[in-house]
C-alpha positions as CSV (number, residue, x, y, z in Angstrom):
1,X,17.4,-20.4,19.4
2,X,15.4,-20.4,16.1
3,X,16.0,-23.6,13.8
4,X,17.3,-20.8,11.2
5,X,20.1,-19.5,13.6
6,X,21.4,-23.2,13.7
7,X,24.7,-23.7,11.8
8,X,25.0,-27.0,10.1
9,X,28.0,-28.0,7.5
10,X,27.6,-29.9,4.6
11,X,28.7,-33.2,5.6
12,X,26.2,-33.2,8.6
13,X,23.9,-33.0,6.1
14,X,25.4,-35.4,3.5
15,X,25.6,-37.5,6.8
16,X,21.8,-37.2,7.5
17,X,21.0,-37.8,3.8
18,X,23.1,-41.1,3.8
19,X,21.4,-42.5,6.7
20,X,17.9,-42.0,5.5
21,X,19.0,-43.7,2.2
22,X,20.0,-46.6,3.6
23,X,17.1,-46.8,5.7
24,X,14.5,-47.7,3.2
25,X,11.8,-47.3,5.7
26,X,10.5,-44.6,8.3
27,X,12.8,-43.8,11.0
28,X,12.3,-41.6,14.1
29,X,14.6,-38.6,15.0
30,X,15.9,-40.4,17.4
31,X,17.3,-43.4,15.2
32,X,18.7,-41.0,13.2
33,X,20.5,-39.5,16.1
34,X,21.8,-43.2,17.0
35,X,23.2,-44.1,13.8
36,X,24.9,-40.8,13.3
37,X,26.6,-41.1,16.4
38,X,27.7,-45.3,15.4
39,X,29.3,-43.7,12.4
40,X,31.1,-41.5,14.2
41,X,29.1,-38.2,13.3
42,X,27.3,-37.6,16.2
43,X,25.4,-34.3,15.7
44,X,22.9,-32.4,18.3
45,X,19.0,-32.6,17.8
46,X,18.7,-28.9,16.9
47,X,20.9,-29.4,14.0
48,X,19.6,-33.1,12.8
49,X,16.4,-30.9,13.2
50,X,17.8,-28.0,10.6
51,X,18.7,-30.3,8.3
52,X,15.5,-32.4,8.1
53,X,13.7,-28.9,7.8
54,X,15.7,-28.6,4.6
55,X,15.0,-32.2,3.2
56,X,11.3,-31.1,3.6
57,X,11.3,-28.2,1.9
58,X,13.1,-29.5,-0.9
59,X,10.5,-32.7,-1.1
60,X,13.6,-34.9,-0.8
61,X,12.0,-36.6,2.7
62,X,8.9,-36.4,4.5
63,X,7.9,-36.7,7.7
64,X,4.6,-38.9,9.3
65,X,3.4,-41.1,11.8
66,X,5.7,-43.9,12.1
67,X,9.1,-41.0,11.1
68,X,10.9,-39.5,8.5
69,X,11.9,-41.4,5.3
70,X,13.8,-40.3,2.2
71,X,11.8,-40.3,-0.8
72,X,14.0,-38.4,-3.4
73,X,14.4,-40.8,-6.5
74,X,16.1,-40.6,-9.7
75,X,14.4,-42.9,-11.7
76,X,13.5,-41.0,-14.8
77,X,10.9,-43.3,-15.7
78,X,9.3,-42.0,-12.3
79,X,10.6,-38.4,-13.1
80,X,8.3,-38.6,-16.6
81,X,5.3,-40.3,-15.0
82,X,5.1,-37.7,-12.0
83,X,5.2,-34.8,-14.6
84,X,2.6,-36.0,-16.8
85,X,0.5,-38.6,-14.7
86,X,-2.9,-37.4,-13.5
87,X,-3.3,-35.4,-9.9
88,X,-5.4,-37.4,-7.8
């Protein structure tokens, strides 16, 4: 089964994003996985996988050695300075 043919519902995913929030730091799938299923949300690897995808594409988390860690931010002062700071 392709990751595309996976269904996932919104509040896997709001689920996903709230755990990566809190996190503050890189986690690895499995984590993830674990604290899903503490909050009672338990969800399979091919759709934690599916929504992860999405977070990627969307540059709200990435994804390197040491795990994945949510990197979306608000701030508008770091909104401003990202869109006219100089690309290193």
């Amino acid at each position: 089964m392709s990751p595309a043919s996976v269904d996932v519902t919104l509040s896997t995913v709001e689920a996903v994003q709230s755990v990566l929030e809190k996190a503050k730091v890189p986690v690895s799938r499995n984590w993830i996985l674990e604290e899903l299923k503490k909050k009672g949300r338990g969800t399979v690897r091919q759709r934690l996988n599916r929504v992860l995808e999405y977070f990627f594409r969307l540059g709200l988390a990435v994804e390197g050695s040491k795990g994945v860690q949510w990197t979306h931010n608000e701030s508008p002062s770091l909104r401003r300075a990202s869109s006219m700071g100089r690309e290193l």
